[in-house]
N, C-alpha and C positions, 0 to 999 in steps of 0.2 A: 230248598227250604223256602215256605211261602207263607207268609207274614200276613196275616188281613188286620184294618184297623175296624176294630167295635166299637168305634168313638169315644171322646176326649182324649184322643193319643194313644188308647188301650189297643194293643196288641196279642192278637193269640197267633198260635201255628195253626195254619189252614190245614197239614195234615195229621192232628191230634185229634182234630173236630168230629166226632158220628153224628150230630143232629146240632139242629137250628129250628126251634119250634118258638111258636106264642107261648106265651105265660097264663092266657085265659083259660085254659081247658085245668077241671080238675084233678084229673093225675101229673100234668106238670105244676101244680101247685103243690102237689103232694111230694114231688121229685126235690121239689126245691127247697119245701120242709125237711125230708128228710137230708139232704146234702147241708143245710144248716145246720142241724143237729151233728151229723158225723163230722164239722169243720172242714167240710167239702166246696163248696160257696164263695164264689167270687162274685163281690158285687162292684160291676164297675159301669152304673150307673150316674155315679157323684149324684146321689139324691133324687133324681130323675125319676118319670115312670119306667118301671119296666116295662119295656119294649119285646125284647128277644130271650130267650133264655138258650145257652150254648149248653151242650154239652159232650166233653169229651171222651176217649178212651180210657183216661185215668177215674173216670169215677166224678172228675169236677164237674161243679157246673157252674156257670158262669151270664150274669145278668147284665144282659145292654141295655142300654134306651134306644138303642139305634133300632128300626125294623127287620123284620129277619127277611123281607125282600131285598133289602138294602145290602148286609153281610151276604145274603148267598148272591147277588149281583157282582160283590166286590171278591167273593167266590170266584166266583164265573169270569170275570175281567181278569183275575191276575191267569190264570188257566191257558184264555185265549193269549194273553203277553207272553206266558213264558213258550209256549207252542210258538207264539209267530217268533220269538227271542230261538226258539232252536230251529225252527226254518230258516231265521238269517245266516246262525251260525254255520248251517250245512250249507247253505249256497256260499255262503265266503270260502268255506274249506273248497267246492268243488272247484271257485274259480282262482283262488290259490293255486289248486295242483293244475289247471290250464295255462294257466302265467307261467309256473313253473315249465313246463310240457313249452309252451312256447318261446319262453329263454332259451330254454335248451336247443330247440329249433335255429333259434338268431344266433350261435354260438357256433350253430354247427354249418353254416351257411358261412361264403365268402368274407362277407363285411365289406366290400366296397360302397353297397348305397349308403354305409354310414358315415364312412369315409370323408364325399365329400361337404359334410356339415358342417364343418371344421367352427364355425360363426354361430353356432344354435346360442353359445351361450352368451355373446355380445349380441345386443339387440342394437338394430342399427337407430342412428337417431331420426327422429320422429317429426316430420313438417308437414303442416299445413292448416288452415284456420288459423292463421298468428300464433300457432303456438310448438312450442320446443320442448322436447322432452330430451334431459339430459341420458343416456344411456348408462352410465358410467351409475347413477345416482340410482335409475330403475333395477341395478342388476343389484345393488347390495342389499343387505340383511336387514335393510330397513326397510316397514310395511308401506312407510310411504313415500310418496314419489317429488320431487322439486321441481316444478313447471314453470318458465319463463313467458309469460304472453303479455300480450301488448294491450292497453286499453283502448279506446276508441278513439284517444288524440295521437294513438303513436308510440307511446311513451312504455317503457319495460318497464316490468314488476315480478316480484319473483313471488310465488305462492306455494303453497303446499300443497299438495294433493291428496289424493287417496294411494 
């Protein structure tokens, strides 16, 4: 479902829409009399010139102030987003089932290089540049980190980090 705005917040379905024409030529001025008459006619203009005049599959038609280069551009943009929106999605799936493919791989392999990591998850403590990072404080579930360093006379100070 692809939603275009035809400005002040107005929104139509991009695929209800058959045509996006000027309002100057006289058969669409005639298009848009007659859709006023049958209570066909949306004007969402808020008092504005007409700009664009939409019309749909249902028979509406519908009056922007926005330019109708402007709507088929924003056309055109949502088209290209949702196309590269399903390119992403097919390259996540493919490297999904490669991840998958290679877990299964590391599963079915010895496991001794894992072995001996035994420490990945204690990071060892941290020196040098005067400054100390506590490990204990970097491994928990807080984003940020408690740093001990010294200023320039020597003297500890405790800061926060990132």
């Amino acid at each position: 479902m692809k939603l275009i705005n035809i400005g002040f917040g107005n929104i139509v379905f991009a695929n209800r829409l058959i045509a996006i024409v000027s309002p100057e030529s006289a058969p669409v001025k005639r298009l848009v009399q007659d859709a006023r008459d049958r209570g066909m006619l949306i004007d969402a203009t808020y008092g504005r010139r007409t700009r664009a005049v939409l019309i749909t599959d249902s028979d509406h038609v519908i009056l922007s102030a926005v330019q109708p280069e402007t709507v088929a551009n924003r056309l055109h943009n949502k088209d290209q987003e949702q196309d590269q929106t399903q390119a992403d999605r097919d390259d996540q799936s493919a490297n999904a089932d490669s991840d998958e493919q290679s877990a299964a791989e590391r599963d079915e392999s010895d496991g001794d290089a894992y072995d001996n990591h035994e420490a990945e998850s204690a990071l060892p403590e941290k020196r040098g540049s005067n400054v100390n990072v506590n490990a204990n404080t970097y491994a928990s579930k807080n984003t940020s980190v408690n740093v001990n360093s010294k200023d320039k006379s020597g003297r500890s100070k405790k800061r926060k980090g990132i």
